[in-house]
OpenMM code with the backbone's topology and positions (N, CA, C; nanometers):
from openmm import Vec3, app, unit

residues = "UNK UNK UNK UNK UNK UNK UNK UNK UNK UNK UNK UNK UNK UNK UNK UNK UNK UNK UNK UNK UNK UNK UNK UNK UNK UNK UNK UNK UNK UNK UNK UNK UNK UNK UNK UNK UNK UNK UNK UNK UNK UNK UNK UNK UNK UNK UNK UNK UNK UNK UNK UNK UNK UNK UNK UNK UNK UNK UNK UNK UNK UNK UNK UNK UNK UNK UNK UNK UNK UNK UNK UNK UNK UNK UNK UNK UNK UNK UNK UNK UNK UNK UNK UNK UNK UNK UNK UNK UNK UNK UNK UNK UNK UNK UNK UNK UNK UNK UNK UNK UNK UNK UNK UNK UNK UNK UNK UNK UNK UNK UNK UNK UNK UNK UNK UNK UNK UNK UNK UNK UNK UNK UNK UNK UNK UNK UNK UNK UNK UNK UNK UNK UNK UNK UNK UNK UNK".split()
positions = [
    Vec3(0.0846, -0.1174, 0.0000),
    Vec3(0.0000, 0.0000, 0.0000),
    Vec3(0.0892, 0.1238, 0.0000),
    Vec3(0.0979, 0.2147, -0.1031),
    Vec3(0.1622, 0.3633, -0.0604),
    Vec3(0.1399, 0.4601, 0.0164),
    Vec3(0.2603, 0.4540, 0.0467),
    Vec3(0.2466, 0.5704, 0.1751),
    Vec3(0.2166, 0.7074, 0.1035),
    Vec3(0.1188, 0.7660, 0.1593),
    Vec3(0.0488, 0.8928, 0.1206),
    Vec3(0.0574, 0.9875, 0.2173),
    Vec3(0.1044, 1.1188, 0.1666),
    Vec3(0.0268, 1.2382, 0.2772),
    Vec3(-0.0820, 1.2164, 0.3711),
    Vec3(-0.1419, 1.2678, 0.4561),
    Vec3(-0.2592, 1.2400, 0.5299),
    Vec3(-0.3403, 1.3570, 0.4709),
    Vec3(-0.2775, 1.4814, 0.3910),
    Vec3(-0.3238, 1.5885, 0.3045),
    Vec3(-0.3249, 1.5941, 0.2329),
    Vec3(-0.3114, 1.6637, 0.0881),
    Vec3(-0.2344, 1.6980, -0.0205),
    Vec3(-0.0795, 1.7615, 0.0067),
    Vec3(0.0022, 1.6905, -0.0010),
    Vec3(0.1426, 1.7811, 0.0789),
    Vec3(0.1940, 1.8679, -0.0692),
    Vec3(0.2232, 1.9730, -0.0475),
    Vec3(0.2678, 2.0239, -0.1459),
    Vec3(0.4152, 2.0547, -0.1034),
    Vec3(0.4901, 2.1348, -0.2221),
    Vec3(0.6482, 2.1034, -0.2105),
    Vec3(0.7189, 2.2301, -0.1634),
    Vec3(0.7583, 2.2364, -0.0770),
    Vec3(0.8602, 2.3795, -0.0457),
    Vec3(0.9986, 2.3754, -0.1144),
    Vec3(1.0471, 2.2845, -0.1375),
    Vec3(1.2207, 2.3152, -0.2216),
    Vec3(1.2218, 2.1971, -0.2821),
    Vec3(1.2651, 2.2409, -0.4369),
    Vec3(1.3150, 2.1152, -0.4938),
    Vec3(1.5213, 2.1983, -0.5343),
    Vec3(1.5722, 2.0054, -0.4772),
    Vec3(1.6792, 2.0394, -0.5704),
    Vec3(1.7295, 1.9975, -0.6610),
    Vec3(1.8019, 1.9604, -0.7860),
    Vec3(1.8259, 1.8799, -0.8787),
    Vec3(1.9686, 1.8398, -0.8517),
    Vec3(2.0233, 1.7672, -0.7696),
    Vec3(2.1801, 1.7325, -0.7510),
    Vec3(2.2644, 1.6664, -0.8364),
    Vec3(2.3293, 1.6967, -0.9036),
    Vec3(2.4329, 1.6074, -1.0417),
    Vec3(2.5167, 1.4968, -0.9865),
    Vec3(2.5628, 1.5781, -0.9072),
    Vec3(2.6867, 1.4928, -0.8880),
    Vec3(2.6016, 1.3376, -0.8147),
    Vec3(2.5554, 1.3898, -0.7441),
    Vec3(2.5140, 1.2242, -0.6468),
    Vec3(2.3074, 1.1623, -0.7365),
    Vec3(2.2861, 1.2110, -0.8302),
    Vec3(2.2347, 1.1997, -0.9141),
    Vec3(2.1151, 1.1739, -0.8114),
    Vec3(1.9963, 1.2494, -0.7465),
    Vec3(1.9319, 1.2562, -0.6737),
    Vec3(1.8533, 1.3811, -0.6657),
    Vec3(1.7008, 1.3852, -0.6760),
    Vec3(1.6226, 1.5032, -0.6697),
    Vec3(1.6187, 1.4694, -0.5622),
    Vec3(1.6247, 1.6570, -0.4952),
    Vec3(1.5856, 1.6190, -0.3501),
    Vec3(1.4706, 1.7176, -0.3354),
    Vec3(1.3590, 1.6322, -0.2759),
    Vec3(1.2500, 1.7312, -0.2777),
    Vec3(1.2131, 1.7678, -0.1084),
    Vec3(1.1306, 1.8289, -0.0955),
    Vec3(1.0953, 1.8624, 0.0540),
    Vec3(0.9585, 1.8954, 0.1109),
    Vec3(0.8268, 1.8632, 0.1219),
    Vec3(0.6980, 1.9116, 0.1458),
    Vec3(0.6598, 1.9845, 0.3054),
    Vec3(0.5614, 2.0627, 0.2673),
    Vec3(0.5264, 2.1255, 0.3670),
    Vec3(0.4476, 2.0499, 0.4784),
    Vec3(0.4128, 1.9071, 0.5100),
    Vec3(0.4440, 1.8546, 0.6198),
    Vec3(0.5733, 1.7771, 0.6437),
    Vec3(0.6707, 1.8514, 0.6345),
    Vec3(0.7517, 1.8134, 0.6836),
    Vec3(0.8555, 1.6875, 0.6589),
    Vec3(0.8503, 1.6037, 0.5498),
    Vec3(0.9021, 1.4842, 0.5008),
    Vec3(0.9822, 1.5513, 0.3752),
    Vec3(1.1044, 1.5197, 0.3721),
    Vec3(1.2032, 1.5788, 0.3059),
    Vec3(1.2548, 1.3935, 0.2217),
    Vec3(1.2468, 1.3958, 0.0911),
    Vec3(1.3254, 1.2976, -0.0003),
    Vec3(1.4245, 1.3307, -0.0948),
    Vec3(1.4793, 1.2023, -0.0961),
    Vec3(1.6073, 1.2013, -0.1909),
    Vec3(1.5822, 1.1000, -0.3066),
    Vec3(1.5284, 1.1417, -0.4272),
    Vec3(1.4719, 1.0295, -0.4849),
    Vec3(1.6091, 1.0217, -0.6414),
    Vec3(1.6651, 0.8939, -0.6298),
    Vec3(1.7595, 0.8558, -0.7134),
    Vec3(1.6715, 0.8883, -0.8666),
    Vec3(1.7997, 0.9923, -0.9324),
    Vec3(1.7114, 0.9596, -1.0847),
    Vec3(1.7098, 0.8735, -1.1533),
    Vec3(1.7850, 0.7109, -1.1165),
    Vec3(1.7120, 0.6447, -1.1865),
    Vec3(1.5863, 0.5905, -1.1614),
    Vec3(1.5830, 0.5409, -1.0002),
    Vec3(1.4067, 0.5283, -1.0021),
    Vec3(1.3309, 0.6061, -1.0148),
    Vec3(1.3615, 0.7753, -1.0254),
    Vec3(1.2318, 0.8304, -1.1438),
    Vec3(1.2459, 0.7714, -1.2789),
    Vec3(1.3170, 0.7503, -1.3391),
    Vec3(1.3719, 0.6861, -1.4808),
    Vec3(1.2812, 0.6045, -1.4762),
    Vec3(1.3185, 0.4843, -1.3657),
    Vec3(1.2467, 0.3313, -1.4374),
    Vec3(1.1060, 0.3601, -1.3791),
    Vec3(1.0760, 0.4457, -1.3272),
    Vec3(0.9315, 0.4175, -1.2710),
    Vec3(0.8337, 0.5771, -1.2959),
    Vec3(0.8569, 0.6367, -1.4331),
    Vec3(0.8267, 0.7262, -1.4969),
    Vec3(0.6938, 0.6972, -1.4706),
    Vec3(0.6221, 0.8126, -1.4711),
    Vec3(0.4490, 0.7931, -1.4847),
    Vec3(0.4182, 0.7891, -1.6386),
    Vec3(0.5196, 0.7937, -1.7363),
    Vec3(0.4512, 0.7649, -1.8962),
    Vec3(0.3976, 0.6842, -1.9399),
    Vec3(0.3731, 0.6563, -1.9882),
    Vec3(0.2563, 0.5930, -2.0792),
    Vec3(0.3400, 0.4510, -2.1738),
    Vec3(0.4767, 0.5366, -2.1789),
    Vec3(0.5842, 0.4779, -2.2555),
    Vec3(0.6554, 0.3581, -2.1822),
    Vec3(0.6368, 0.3940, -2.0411),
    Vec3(0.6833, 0.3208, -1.9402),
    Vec3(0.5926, 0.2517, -1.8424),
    Vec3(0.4615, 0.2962, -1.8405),
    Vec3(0.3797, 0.2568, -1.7820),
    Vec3(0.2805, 0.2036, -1.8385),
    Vec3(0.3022, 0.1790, -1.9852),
    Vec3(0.2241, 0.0775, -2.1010),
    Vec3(0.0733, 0.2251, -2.0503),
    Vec3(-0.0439, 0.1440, -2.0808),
    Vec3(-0.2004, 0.1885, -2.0954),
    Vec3(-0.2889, 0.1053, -2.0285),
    Vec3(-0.2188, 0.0165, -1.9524),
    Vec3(-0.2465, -0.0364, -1.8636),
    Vec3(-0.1944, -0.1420, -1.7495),
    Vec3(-0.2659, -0.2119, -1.6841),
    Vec3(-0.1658, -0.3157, -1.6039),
    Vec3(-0.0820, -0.4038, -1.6608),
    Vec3(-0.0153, -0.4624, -1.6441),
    Vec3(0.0817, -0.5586, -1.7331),
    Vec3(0.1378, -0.5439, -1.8500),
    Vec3(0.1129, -0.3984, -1.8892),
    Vec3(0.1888, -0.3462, -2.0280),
    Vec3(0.3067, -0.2706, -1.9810),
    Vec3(0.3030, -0.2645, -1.8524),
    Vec3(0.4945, -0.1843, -1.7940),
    Vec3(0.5912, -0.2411, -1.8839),
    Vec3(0.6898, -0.1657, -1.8984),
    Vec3(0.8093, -0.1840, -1.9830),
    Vec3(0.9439, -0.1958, -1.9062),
    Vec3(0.9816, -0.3264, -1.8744),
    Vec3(1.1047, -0.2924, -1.7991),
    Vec3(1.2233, -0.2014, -1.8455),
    Vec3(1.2310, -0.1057, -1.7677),
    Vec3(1.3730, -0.0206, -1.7667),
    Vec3(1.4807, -0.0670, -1.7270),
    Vec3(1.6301, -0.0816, -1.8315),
    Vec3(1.7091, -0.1286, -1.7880),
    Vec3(1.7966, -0.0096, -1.8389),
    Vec3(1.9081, -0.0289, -1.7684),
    Vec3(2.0714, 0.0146, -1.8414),
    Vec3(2.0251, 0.1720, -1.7682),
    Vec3(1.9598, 0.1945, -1.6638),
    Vec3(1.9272, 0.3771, -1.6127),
    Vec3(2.0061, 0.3918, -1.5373),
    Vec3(2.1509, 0.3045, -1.5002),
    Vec3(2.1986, 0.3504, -1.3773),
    Vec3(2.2684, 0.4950, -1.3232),
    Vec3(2.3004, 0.5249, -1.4317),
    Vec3(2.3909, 0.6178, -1.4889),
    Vec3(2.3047, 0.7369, -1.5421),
    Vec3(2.1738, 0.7252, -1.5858),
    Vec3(2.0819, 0.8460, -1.6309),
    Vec3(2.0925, 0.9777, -1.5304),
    Vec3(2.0904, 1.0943, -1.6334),
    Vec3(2.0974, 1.2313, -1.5594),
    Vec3(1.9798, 1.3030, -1.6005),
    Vec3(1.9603, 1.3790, -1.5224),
    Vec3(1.8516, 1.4750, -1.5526),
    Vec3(1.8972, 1.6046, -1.6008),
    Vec3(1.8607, 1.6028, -1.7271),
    Vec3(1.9292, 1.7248, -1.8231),
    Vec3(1.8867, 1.8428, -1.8000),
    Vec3(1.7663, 1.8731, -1.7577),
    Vec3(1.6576, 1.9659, -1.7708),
    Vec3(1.5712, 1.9615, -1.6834),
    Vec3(1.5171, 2.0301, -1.5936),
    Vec3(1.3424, 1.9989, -1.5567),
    Vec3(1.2193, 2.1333, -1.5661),
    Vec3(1.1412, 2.1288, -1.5720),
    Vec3(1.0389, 2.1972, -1.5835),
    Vec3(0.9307, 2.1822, -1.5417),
    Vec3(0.8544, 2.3128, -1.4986),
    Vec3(0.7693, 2.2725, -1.3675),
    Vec3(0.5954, 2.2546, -1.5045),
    Vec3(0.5428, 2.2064, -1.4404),
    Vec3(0.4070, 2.2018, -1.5285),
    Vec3(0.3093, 2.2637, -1.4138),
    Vec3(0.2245, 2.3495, -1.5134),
    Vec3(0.1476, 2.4520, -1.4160),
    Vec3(0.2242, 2.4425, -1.2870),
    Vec3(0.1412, 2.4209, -1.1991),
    Vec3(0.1405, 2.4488, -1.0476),
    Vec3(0.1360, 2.3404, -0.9248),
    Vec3(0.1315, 2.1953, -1.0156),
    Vec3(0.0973, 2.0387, -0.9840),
    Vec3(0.1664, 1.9338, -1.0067),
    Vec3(0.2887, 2.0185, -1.0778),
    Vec3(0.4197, 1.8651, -1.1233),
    Vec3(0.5420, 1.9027, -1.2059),
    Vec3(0.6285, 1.8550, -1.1977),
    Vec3(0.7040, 1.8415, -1.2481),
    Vec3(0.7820, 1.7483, -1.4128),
    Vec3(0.8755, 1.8108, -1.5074),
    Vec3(0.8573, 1.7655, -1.6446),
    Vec3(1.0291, 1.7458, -1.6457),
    Vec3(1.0929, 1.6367, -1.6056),
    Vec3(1.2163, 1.6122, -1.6461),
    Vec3(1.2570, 1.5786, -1.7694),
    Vec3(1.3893, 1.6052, -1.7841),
    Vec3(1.4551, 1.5778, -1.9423),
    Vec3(1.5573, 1.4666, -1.9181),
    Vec3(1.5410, 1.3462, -1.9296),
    Vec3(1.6567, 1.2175, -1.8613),
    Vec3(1.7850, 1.2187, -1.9932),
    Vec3(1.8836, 1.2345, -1.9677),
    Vec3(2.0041, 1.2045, -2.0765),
    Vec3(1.9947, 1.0949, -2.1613),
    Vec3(1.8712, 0.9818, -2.1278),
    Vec3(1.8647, 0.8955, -2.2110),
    Vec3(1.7766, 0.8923, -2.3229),
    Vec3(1.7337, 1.0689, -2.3304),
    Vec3(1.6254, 1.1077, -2.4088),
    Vec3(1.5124, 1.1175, -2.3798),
    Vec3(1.4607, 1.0626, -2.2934),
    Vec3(1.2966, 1.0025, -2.1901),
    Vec3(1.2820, 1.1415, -2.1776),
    Vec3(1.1477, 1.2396, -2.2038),
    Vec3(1.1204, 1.3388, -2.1371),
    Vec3(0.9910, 1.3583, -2.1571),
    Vec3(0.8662, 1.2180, -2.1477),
    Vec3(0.7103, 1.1953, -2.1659),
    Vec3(0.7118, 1.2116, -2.0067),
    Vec3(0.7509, 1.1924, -1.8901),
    Vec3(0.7089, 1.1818, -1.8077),
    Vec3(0.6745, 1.3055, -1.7162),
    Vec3(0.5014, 1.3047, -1.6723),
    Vec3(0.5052, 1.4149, -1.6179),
    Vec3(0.4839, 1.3681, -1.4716),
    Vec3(0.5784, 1.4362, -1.3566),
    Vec3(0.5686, 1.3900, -1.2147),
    Vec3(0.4990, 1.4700, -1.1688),
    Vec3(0.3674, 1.4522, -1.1025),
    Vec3(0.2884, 1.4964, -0.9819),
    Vec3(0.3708, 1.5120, -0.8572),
    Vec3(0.3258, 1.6166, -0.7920),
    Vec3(0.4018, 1.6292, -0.6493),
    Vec3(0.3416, 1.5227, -0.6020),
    Vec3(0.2166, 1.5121, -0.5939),
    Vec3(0.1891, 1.3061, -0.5319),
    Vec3(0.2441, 1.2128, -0.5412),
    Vec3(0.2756, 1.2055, -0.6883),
    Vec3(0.3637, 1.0608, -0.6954),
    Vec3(0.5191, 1.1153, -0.6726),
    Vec3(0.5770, 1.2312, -0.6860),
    Vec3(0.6608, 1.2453, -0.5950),
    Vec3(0.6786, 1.1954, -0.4511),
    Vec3(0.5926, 1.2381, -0.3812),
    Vec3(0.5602, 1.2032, -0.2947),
    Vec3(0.5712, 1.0578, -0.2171),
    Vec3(0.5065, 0.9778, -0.3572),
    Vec3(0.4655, 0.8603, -0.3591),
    Vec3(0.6332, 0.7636, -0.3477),
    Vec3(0.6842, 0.8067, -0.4972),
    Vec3(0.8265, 0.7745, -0.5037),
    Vec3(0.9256, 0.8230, -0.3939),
    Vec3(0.9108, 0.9389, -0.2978),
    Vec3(1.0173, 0.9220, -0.2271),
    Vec3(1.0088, 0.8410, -0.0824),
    Vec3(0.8652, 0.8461, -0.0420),
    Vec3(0.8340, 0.7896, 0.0992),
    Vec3(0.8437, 0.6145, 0.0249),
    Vec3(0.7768, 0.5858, -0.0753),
    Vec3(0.7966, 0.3988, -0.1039),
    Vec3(0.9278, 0.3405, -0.1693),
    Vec3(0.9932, 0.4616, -0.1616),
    Vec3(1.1002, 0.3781, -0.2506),
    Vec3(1.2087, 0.2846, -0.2314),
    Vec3(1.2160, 0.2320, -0.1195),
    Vec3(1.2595, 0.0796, -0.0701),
    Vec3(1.1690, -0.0136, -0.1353),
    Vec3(1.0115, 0.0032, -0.1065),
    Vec3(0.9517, -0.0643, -0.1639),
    Vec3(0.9520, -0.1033, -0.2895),
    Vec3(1.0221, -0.0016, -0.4087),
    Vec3(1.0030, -0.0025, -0.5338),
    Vec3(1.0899, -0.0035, -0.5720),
    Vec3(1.2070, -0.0072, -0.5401),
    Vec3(1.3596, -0.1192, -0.5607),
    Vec3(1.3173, -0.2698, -0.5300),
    Vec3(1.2580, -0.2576, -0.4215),
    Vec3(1.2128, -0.4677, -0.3837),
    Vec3(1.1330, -0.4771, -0.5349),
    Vec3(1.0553, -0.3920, -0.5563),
    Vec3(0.9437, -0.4501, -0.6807),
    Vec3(1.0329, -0.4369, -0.8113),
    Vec3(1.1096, -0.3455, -0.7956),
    Vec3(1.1743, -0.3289, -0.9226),
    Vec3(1.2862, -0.4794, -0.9224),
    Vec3(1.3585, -0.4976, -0.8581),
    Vec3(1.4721, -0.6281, -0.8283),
    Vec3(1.3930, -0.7114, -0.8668),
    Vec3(1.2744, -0.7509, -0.8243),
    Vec3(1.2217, -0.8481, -0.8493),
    Vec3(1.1442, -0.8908, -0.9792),
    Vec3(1.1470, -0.7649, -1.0277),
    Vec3(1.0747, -0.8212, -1.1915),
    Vec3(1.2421, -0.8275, -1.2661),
    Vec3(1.3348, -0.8203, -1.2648),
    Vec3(1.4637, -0.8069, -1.3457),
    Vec3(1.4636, -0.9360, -1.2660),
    Vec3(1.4671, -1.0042, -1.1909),
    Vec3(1.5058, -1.1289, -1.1665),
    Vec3(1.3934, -1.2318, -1.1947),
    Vec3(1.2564, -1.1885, -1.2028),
    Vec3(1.1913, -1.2732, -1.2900),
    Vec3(1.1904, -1.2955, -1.4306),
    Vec3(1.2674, -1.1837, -1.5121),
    Vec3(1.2376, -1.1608, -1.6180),
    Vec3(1.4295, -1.2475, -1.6496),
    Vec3(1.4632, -1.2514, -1.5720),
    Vec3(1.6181, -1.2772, -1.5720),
    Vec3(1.7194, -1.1717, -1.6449),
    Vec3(1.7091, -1.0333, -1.6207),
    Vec3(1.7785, -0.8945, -1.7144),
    Vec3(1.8318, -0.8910, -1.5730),
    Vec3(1.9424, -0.8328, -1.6279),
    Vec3(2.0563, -0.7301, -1.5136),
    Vec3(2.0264, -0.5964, -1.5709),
    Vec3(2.0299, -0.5559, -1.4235),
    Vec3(1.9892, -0.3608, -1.4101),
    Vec3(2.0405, -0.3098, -1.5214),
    Vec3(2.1737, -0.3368, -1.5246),
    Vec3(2.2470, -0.2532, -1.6548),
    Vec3(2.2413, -0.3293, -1.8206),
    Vec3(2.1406, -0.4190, -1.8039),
    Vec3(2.1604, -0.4621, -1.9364),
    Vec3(2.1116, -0.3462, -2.0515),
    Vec3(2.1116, -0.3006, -2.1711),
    Vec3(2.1122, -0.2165, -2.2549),
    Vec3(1.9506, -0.2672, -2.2833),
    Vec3(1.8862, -0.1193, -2.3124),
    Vec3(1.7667, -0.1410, -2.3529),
    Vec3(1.7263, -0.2334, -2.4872),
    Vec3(1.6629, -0.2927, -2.4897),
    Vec3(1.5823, -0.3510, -2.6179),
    Vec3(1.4991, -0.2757, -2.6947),
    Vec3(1.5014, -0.2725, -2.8373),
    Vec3(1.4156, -0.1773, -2.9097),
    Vec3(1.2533, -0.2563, -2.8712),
    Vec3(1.2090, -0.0975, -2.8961),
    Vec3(1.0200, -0.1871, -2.8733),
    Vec3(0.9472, -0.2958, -2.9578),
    Vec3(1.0564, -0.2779, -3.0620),
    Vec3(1.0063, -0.3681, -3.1741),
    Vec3(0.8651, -0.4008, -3.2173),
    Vec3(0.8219, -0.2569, -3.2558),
    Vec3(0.6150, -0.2182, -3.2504),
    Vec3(0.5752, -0.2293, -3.2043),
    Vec3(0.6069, -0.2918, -3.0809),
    Vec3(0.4520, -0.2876, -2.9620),
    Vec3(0.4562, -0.1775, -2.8803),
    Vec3(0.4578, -0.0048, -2.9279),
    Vec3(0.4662, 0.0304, -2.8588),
    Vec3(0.3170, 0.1288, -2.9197),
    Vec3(0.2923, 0.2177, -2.8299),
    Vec3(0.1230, 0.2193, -2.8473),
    Vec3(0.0733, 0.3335, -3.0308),
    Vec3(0.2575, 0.4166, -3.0475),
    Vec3(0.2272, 0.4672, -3.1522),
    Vec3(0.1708, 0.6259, -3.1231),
    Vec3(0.1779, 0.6439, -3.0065),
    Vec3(0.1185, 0.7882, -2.9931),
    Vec3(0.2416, 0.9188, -2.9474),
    Vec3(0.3758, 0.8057, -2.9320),
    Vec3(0.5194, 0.8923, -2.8488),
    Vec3(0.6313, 0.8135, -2.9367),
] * unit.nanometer
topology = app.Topology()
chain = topology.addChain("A")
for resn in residues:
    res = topology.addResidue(resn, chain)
    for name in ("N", "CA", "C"):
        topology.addAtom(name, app.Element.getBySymbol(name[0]), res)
């Protein structure tokens, strides 16, 4: 189950850190994260990455190393990164911000565990989509 605000928490400071490759965000109750850019990478809210529905996720591999080139705020409700690996469909909600920095033990266990069901190593090099991809990005 994700851990959620008990409010809508909204964000008092974001920072974009290079060197240790980590947004660090901070909300106004008080819970301050450090969310690695690659698990924003592999766990993008796109469409591209998050298929159009359940069981259409796309495993992300080879992000260990991804930087965030760029970001940009969208209106007043999220955030629009630019990943060095070209990826820049994903738009982050301060929620699932949120979401990603309070679960994200959890979502390394979930993430480890589909690369070891699927039998891929983290860094293996992406696979082309080879058309199954929905055609709209």
């Amino acid at each position: 189950m994700p851990t959620m605000p008990a409010a809508a928490a909204n964000p008092t400071a974001v920072t974009v850190h290079e060197a240790s490759r980590v947004l660090e965000i901070g909300f106004d109750d008080g819970r301050n994260f450090r969310i690695p850019f690659e698990l924003m990478r592999i766990f993008s809210p796109s469409a591209e990455v998050q298929g159009h529905g359940p069981g259409q996720e796309v495993l992300q591999t080879g992000k260990r190393d991804v930087l965030i080139t760029d970001i940009q705020p969208v209106g007043h409700y999220a955030l629009q990164p630019r990943f060095s690996d070209g990826h820049d469909t994903g738009i982050f909600s301060w929620e699932y911000l949120y979401h990603l920095g309070a679960d994200a033990d959890a979502k390394w266990a979930q993430y480890e565990e589909r690369l070891r069901s699927a039998g891929i190593d983290r860094d293996a090099p992406m696979k082309a989509a080879g058309g199954h991809g929905c055609g709209s990005h």
